[in-house]
Backbone as CSV, one residue per row, in Angstrom:
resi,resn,N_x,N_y,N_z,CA_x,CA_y,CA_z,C_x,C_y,C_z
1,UNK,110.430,86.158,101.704,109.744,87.059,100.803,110.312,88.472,100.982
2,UNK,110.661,89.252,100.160,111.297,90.580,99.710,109.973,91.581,99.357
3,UNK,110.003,92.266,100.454,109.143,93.816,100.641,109.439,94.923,100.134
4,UNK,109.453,95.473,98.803,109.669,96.750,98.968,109.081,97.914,99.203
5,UNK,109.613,98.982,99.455,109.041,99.617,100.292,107.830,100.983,99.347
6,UNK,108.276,100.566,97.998,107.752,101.679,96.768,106.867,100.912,95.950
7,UNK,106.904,99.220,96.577,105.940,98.530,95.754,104.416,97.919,96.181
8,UNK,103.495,97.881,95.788,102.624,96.728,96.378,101.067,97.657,96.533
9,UNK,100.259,96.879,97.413,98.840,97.540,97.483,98.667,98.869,98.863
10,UNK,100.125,99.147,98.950,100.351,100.298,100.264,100.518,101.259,99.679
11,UNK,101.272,101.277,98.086,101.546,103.000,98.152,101.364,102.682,96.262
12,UNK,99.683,102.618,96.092,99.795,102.573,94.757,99.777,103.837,94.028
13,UNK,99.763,104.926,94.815,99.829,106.702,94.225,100.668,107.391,95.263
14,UNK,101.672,106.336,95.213,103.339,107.516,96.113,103.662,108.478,94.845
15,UNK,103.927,108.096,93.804,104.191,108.701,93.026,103.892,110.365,92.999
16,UNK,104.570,111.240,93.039,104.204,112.558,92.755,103.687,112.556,91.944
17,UNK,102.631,113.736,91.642,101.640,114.013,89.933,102.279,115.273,89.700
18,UNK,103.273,116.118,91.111,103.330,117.559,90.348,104.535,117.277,89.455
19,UNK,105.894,116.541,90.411,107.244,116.763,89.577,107.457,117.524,89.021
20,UNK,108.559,117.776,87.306,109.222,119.150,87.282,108.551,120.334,87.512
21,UNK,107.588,120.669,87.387,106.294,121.668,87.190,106.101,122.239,88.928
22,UNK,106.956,121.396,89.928,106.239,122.311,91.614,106.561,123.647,91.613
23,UNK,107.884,123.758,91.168,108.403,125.177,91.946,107.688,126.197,90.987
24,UNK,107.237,126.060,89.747,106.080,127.031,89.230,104.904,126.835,89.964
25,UNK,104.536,126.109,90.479,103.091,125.659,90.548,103.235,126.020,92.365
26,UNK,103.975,125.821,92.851,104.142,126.608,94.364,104.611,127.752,94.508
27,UNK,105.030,128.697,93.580,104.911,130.107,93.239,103.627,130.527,93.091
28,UNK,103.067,129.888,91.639,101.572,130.520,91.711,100.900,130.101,92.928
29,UNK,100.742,129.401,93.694,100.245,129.135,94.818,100.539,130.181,95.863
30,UNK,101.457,130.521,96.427,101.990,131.420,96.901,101.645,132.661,96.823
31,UNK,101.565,133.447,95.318,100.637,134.133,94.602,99.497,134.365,94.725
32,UNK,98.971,133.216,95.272,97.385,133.765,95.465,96.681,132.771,94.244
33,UNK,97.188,132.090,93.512,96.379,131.069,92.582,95.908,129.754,93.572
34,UNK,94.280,129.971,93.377,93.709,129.048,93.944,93.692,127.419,92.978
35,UNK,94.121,128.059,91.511,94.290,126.391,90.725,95.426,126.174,91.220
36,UNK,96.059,126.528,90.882,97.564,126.091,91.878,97.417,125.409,93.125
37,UNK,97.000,125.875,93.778,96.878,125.354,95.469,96.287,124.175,95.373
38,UNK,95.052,123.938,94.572,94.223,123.606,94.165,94.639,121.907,93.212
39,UNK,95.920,122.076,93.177,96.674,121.120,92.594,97.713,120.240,93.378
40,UNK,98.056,121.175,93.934,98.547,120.501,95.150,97.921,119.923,96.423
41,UNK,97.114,120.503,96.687,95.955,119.367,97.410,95.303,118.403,96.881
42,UNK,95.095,118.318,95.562,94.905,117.107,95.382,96.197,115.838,94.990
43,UNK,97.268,116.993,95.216,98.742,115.590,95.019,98.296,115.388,96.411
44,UNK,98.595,115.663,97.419,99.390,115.174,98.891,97.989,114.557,99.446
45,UNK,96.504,115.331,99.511,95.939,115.025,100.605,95.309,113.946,100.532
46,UNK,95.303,112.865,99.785,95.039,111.225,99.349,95.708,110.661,100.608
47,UNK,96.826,110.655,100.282,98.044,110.383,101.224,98.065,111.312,102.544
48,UNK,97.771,111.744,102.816,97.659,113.047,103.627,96.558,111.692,105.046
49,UNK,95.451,111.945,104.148,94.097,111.258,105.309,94.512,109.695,105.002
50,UNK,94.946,108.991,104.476,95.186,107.464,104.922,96.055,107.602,106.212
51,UNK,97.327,108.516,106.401,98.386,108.378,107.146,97.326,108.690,108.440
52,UNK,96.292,109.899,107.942,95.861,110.003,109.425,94.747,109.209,110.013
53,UNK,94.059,108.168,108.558,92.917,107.387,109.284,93.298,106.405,109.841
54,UNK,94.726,106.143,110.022,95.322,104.857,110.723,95.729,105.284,111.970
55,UNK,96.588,106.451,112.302,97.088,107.317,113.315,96.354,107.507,113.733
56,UNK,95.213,108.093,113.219,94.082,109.184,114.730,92.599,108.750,113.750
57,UNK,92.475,107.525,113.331,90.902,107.221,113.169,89.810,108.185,113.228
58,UNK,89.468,108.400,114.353,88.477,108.869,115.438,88.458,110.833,114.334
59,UNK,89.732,111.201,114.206,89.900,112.824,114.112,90.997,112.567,113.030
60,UNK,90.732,111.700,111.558,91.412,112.317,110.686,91.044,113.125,109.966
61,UNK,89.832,113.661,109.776,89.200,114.418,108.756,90.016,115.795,109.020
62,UNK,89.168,115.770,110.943,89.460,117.417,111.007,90.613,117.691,111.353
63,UNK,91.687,116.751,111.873,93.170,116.948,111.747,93.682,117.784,110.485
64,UNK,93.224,116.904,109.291,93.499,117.201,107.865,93.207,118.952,107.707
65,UNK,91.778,118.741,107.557,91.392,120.434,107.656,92.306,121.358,108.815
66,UNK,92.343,121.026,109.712,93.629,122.244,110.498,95.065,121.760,110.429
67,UNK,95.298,120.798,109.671,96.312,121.128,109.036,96.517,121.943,107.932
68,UNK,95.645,122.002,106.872,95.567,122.433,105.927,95.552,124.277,106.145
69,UNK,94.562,124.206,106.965,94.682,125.628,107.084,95.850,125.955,107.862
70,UNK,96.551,125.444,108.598,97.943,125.876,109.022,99.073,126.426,107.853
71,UNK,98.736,124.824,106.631,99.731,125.007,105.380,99.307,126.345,104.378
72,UNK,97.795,126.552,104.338,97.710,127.828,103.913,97.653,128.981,104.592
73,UNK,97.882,129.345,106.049,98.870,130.150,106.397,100.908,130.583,106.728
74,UNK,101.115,129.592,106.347,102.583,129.162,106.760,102.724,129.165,105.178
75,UNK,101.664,128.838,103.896,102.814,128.518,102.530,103.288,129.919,101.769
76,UNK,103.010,131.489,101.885,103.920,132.381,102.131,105.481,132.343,101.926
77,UNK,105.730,131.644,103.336,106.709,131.596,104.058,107.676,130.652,103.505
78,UNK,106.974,129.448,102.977,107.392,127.926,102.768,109.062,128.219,101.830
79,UNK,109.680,127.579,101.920,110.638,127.583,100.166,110.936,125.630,100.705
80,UNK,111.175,125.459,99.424,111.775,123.928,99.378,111.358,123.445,97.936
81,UNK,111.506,121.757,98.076,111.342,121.395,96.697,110.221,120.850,97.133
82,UNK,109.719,119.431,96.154,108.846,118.960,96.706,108.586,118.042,97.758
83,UNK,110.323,117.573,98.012,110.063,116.753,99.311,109.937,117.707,100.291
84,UNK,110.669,118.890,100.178,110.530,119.435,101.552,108.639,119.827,101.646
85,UNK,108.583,120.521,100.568,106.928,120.465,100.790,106.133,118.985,101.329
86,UNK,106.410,117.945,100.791,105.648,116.928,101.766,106.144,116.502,103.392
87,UNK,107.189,116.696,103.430,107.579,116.487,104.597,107.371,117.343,105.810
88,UNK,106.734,119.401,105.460,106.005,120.225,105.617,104.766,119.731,106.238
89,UNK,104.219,119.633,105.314,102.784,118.929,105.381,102.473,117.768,106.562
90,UNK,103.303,116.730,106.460,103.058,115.382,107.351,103.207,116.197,108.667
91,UNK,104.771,116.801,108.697,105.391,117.113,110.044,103.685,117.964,110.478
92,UNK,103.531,119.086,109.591,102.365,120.083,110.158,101.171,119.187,110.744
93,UNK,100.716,117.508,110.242,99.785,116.814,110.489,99.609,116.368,111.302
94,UNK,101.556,115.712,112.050,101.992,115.395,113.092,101.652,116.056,114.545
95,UNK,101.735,117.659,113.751,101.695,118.447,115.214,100.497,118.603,115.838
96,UNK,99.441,118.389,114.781,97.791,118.822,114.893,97.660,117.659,115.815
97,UNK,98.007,116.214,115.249,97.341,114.930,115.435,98.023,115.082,117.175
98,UNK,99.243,115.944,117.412,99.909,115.663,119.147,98.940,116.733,119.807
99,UNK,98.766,117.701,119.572,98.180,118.498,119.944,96.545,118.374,120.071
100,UNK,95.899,117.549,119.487,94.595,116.930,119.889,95.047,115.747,120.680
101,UNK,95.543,115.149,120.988,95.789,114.349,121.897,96.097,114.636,123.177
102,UNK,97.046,115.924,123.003,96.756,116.598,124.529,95.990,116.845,124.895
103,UNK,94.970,118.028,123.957,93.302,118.309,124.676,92.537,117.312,124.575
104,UNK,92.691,115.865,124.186,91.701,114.854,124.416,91.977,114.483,126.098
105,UNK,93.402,114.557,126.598,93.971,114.183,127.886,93.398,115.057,128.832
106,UNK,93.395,116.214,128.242,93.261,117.580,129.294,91.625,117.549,129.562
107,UNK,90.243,117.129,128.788,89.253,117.433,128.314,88.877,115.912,127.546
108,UNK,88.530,114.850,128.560,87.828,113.431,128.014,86.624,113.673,127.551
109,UNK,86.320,113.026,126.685,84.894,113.158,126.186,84.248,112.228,126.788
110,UNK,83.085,112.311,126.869,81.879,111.471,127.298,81.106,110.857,126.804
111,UNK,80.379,109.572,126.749,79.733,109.161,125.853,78.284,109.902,125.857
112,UNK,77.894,109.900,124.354,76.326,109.896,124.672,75.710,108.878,124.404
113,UNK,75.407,108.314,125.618,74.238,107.263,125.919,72.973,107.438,125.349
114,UNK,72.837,108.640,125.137,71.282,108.881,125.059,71.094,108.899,123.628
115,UNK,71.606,108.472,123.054,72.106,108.879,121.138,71.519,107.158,120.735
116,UNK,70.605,106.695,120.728,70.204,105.376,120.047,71.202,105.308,118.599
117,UNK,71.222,103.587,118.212,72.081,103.255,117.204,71.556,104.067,115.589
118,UNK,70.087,104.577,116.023,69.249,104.366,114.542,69.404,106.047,114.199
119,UNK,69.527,106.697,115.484,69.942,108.086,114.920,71.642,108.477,114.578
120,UNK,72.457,107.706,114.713,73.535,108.282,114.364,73.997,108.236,112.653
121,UNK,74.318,108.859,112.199,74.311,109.002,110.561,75.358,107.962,109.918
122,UNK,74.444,107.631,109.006,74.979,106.452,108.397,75.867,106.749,106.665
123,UNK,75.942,108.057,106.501,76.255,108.469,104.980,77.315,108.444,104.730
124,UNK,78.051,108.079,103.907,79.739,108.272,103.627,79.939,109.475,103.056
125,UNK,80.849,109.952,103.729,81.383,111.893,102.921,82.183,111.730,102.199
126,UNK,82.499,112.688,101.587,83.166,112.582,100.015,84.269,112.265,100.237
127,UNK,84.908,112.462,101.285,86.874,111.987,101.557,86.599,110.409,101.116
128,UNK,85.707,109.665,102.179,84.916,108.320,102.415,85.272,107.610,101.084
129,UNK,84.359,108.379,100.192,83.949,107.628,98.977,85.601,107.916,98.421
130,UNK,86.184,109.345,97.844,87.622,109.725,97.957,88.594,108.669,97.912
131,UNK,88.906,108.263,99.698,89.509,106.983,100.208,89.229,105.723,99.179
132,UNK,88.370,105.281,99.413,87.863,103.773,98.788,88.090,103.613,97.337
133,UNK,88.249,104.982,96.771,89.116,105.071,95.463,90.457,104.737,95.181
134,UNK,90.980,105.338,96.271,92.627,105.704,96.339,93.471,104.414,97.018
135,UNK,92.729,103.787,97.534,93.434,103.175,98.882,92.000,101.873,99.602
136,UNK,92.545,100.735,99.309,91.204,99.469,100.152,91.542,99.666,101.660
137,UNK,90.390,99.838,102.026,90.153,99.867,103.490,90.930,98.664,103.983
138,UNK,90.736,97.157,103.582,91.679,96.564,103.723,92.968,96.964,104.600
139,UNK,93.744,97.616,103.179,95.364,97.823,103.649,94.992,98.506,104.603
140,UNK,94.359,100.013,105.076,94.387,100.597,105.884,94.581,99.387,107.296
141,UNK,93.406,98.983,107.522,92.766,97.760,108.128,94.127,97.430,109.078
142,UNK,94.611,96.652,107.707,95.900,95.623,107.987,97.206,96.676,108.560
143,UNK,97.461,98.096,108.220,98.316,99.068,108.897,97.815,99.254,110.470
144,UNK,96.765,98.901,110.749,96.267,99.609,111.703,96.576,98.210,112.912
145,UNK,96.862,97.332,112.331,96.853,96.232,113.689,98.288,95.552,113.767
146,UNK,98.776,96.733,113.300,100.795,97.144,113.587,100.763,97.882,114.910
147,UNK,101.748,97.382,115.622,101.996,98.374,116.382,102.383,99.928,116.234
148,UNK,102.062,100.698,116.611,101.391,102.622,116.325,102.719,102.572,115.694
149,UNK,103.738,102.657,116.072,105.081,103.177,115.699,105.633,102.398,114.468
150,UNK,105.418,101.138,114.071,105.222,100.619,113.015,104.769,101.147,112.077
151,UNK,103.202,101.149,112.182,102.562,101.426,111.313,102.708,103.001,110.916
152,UNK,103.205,103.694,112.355,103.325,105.378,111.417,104.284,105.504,110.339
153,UNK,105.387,104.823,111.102,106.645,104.649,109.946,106.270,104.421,108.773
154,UNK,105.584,103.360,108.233,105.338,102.757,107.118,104.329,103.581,106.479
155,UNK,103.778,104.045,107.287,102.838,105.501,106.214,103.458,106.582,106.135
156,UNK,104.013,107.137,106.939,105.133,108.086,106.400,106.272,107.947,105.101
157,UNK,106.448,106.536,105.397,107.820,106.544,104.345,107.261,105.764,103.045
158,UNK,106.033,105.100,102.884,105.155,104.917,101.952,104.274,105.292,101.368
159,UNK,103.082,105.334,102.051,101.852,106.706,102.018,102.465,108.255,101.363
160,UNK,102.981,108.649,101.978,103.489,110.086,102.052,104.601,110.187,101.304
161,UNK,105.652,109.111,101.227,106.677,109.469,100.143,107.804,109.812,100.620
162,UNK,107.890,109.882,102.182,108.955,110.576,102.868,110.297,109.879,103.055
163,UNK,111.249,110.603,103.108,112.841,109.739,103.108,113.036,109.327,104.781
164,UNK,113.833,108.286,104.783,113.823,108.110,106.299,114.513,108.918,107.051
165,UNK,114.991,109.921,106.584,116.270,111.280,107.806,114.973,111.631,107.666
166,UNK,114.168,112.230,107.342,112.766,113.409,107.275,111.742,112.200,108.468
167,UNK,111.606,111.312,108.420,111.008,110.627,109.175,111.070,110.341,110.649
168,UNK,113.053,110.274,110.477,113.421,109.918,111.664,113.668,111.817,112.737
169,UNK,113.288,112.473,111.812,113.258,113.927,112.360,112.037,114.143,113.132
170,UNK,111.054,113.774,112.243,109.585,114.065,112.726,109.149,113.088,113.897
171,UNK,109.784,112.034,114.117,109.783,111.328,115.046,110.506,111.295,116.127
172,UNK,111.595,111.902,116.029,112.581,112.352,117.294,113.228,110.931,117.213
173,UNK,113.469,110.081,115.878,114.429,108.541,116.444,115.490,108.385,115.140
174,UNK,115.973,107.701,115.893,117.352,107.661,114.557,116.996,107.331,113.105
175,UNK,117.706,107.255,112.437,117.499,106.623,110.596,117.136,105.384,111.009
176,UNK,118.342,104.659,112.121,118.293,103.290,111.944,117.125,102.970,112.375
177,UNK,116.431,103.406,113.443,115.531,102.542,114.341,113.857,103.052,113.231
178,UNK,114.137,103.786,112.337,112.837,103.709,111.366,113.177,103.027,110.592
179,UNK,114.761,102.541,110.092,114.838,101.269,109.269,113.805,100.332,109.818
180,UNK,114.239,99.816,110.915,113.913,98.782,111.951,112.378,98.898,112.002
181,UNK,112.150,99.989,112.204,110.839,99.532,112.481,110.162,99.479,111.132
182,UNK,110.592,99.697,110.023,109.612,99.735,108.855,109.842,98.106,108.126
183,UNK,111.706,97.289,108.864,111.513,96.259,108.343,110.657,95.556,109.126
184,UNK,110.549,95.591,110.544,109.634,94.598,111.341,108.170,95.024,110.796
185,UNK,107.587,96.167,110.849,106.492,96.663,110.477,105.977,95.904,108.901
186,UNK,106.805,95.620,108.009,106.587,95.119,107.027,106.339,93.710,106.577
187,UNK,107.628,92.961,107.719,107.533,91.486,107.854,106.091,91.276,108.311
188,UNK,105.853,92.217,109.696,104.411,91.796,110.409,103.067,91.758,109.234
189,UNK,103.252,92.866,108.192,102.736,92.566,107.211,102.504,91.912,106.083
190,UNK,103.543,91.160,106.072,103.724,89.917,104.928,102.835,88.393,105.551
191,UNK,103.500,88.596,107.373,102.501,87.607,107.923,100.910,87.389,107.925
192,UNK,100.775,88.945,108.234,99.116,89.240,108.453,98.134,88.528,107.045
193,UNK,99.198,89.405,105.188,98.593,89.446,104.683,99.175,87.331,103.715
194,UNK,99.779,86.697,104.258,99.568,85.685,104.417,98.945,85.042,104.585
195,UNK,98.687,85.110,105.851,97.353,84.744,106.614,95.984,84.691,106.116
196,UNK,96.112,85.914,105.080,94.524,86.224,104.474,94.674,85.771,103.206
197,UNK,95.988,84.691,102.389,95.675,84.201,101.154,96.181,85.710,100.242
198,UNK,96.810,86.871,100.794,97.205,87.490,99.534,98.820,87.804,99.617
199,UNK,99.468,88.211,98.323,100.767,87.948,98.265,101.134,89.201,97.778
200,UNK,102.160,90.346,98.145,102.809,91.594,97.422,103.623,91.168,96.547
């Protein structure tokens, strides 16, 4: 069976929405236009929180949010097209998601025991509902019981849209070995979703 990597129930809104229209639309942004900005967060950050509810579960929301506010202090500065703008973005998501992982190392959390099952909140927030639009928990699901480096690959270079030199940058590993891991990462997914009776 033949995987591609632009097709199937993983990346049904890779597609850019800004195309020819960014480099106006990241000027006015730049500018100080909040529709502008305002447009571009809703291209990337779909894709933005799947990559991170598989990566960092536990802290994709608020990853997202300090990333975001990183990208609206740093987009000033920014120039590129639109890949370089997404590849901006992930890398900036990347750094948040390493950098809470250190202070999770430095500073363990503790459980609270004392927190019964019936008080902890049961409501879905708007990303929640958001997600379940954009993307079946499912696929997430099925990304998530890849091995980490697998599965980041395959949301980076699917999810997100990213080329594999931009991937294999943000990862510190060659072109080839994100080939590699996005073909094993993919096979493992043809098996999984085998297994469950569905076919890409």
């Amino acid at each position: 069976m033949r995987i591609l990597l632009r097709e199937g129930p993983f990346c049904a809104d890779t597609l850019h929405v800004v195309g020819e229209d960014f480099a106006a639309l990241l000027a006015a942004a730049q500018g100080g236009s909040h529709d502008a900005f305002a447009v571009l967060w809703r291209d990337a950050n779909p894709a933005l929180l799947r990559y991170l509810r598989v990566v960092a579960a536990d802290g994709a929301e608020d990853i997202a949010a300090e990333t975001w506010v990183q990208v609206v202090r740093g987009l000033p500065r920014f120039t590129g097209d639109e890949g370089a703008w997404r590849a901006w973005l992930f890398t900036t998501a990347r750094r948040r998601l390493l950098d809470q992982a250190r202070l999770r190392k430095r500073h363990p959390a503790e459980p609270l025991d004392e927190i019964s099952a019936t008080e902890v909140p049961r409501t879905a927030g708007a990303d929640q509902i958001a997600m379940e639009n954009i993307a079946t928990e499912s696929a997430l699901a099925l990304l998530a019981r890849l091995p980490e480096q697998q599965a980041e690959v395959i949301l980076l270079r699917v999810v997100a849209g990213l080329d594999t030199e931009v991937v294999a940058d943000m990862l510190g590993r060659s072109p080839g070995a994100v080939r590699v891991a996005a073909h094993r990462g993919l096979r493992k997914l043809a098996t999984l979703l085998s297994g469950a009776g569905v076919t890409l």
